[in-house]
DSSP file (Angstrom, degrees, kcal/mol; ACC not computed):
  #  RESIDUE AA STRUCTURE BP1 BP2  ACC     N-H-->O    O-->H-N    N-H-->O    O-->H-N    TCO  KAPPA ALPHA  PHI   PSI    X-CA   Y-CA   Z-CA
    1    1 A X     >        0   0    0      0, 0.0     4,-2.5     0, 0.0     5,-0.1   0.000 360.0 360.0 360.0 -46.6    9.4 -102.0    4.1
    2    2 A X  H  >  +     0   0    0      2,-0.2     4,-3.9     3,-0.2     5,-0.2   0.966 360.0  58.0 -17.4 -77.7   11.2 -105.3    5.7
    3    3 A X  H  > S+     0   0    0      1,-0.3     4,-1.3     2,-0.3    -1,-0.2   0.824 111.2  41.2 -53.7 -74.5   12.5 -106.1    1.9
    4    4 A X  H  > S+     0   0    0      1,-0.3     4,-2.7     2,-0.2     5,-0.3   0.875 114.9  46.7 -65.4 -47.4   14.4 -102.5    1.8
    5    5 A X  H  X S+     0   0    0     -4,-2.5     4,-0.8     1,-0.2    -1,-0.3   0.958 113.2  52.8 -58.2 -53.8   15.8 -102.5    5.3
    6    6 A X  H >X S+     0   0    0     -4,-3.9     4,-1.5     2,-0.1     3,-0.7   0.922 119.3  34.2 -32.2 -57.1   16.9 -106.1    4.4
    7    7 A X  H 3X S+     0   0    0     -4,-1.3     4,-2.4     2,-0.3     3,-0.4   0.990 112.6  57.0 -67.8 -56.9   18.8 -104.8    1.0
    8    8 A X  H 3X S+     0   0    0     -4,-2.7     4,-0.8     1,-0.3    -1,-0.3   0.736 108.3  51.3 -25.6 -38.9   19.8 -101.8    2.3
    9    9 A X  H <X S+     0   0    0     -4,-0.8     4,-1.5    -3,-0.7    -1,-0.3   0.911 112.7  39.9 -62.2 -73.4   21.4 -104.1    4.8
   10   10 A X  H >X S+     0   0    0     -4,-1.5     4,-2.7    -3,-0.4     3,-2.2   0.988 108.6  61.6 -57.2 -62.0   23.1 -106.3    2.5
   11   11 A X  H >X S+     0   0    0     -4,-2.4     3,-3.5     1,-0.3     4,-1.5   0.770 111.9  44.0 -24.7 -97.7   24.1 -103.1    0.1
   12   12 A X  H 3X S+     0   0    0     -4,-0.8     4,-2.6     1,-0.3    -1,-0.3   0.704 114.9  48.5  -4.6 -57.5   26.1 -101.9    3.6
   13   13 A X  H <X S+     0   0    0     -3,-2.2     4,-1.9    -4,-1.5    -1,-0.3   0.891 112.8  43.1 -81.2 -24.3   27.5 -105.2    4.3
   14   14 A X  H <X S+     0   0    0     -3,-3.5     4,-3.5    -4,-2.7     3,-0.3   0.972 113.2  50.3 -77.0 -45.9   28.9 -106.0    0.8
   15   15 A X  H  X S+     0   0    0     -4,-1.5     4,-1.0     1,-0.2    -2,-0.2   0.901 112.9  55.1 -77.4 -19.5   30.5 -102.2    0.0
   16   16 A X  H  X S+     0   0    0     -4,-2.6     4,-1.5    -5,-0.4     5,-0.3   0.994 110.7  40.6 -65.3 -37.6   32.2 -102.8    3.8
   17   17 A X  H  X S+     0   0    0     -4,-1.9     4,-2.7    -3,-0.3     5,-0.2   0.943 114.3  52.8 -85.8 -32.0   33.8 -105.9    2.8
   18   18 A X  H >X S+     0   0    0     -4,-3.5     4,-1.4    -5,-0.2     3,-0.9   0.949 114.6  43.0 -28.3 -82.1   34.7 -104.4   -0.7
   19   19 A X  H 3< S+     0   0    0     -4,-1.0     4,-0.3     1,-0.2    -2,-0.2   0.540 108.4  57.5 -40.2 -32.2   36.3 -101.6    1.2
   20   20 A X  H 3X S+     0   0    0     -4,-1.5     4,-2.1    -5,-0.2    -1,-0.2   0.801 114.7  48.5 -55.7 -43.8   38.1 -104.3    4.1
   21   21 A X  H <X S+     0   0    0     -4,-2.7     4,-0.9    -3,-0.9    -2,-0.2   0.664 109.2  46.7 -47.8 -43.6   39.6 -105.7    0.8
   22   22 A X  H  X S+     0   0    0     -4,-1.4     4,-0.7    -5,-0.2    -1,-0.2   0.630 112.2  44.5 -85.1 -27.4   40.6 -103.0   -0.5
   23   23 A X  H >> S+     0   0    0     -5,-0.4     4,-3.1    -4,-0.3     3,-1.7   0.973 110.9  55.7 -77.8 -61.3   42.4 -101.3    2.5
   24   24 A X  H 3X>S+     0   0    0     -4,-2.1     4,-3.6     1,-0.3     5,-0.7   0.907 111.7  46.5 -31.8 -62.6   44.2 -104.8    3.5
   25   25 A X  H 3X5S+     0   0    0     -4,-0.9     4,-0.8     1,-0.2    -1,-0.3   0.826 115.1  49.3 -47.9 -30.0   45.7 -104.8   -0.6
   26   26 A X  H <X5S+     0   0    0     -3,-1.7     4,-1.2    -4,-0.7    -2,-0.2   0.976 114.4  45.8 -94.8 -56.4   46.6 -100.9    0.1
   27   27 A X  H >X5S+     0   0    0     -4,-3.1     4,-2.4     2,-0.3     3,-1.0   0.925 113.2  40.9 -26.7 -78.8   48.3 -101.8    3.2
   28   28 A X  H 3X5S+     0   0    0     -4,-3.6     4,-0.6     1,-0.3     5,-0.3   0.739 113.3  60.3 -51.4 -23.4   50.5 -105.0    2.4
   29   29 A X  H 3X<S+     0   0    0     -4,-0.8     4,-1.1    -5,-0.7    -1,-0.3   0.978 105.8  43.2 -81.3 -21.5   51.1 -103.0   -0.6
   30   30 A X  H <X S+     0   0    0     -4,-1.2     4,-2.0    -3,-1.0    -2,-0.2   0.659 111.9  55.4 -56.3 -47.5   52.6 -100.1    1.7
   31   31 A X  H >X S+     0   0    0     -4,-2.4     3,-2.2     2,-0.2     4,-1.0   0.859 108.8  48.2 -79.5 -87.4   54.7 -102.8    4.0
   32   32 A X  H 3X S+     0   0    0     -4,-0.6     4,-0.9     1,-0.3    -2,-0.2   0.706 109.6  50.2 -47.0 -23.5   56.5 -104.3    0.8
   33   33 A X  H 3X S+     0   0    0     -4,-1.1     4,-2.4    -5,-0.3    -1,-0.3   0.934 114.7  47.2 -58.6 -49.3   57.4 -101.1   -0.4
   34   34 A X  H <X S+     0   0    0     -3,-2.2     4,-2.1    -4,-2.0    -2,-0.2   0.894 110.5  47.8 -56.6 -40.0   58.7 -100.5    3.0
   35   35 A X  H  X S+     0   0    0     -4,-1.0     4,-4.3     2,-0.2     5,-0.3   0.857 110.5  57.3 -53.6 -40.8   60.5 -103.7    3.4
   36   36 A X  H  X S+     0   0    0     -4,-0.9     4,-3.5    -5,-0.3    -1,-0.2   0.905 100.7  49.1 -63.9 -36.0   62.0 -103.1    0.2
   37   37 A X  H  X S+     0   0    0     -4,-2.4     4,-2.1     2,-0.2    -1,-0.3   0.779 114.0  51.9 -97.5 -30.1   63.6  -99.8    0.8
   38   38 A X  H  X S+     0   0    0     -4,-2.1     4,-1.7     2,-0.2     5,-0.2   0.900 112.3  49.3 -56.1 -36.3   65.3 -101.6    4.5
   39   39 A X  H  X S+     0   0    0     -4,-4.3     4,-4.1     2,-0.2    -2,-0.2   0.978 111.6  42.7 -52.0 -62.9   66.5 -104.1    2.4
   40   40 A X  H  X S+     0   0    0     -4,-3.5     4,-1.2    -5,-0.3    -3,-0.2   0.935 119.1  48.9 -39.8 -54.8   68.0 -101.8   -0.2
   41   41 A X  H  X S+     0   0    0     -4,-2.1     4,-2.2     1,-0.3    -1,-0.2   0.728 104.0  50.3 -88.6 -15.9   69.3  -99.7    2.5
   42   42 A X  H  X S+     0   0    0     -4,-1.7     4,-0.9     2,-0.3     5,-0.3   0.795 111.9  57.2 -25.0 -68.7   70.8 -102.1    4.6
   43   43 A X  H  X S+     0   0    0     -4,-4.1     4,-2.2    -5,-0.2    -2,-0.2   0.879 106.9  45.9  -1.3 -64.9   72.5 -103.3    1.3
   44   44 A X  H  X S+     0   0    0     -4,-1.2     4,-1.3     2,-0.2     3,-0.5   0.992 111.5  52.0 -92.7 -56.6   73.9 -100.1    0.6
   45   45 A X  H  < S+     0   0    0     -4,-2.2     4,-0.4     1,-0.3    -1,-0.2   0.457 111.8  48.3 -61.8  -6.5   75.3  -99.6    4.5
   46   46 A X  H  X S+     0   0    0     -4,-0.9     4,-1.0    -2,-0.3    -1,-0.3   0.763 112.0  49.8 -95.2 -52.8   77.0 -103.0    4.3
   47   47 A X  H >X S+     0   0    0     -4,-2.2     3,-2.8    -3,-0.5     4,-1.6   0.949 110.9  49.9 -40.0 -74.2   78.6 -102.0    0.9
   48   48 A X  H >X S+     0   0    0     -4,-1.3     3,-7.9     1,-0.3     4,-2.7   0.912 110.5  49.6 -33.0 -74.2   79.6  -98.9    2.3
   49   49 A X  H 34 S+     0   0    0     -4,-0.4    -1,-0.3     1,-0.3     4,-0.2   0.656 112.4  44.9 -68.0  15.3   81.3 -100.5    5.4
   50   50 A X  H << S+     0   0    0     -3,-2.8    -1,-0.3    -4,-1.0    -2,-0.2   0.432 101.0  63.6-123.6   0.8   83.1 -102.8    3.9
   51   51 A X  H << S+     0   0    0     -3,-7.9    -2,-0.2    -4,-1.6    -3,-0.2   0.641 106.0  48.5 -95.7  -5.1   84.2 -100.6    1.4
   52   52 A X     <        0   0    0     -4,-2.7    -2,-0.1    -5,-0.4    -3,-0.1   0.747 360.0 360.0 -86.8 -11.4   86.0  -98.6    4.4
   53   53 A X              0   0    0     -4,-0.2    -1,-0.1     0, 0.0    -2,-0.1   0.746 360.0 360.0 -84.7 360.0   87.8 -101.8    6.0
């Protein structure tokens, strides 16, 4: 009974860290999209005002 509650145990701890792993990647990929699209648009809002002076 020991031996299952032990695996059982592990099982648990391995799909959380999967799942910490997975979230982090899903995350940072979510901030560089975001970054990307301030950059871009910041870009385009400097073009613009310097295409009115």
């Amino acid at each position: 009974m020991d031996y299952i509650i032990t695996i059982i145990l592990i099982i648990v701890f391995l799909i959380n860290i999967i799942v910490s792993i997975w979230s982090t990647k899903k995350n940072l990929k979510e901030e560089r999209l975001k970054s990307v699209a301030i950059y871009r648009l910041s870009k385009e809002i400097k073009r613009h005002n310097d295409a009115k002076c």
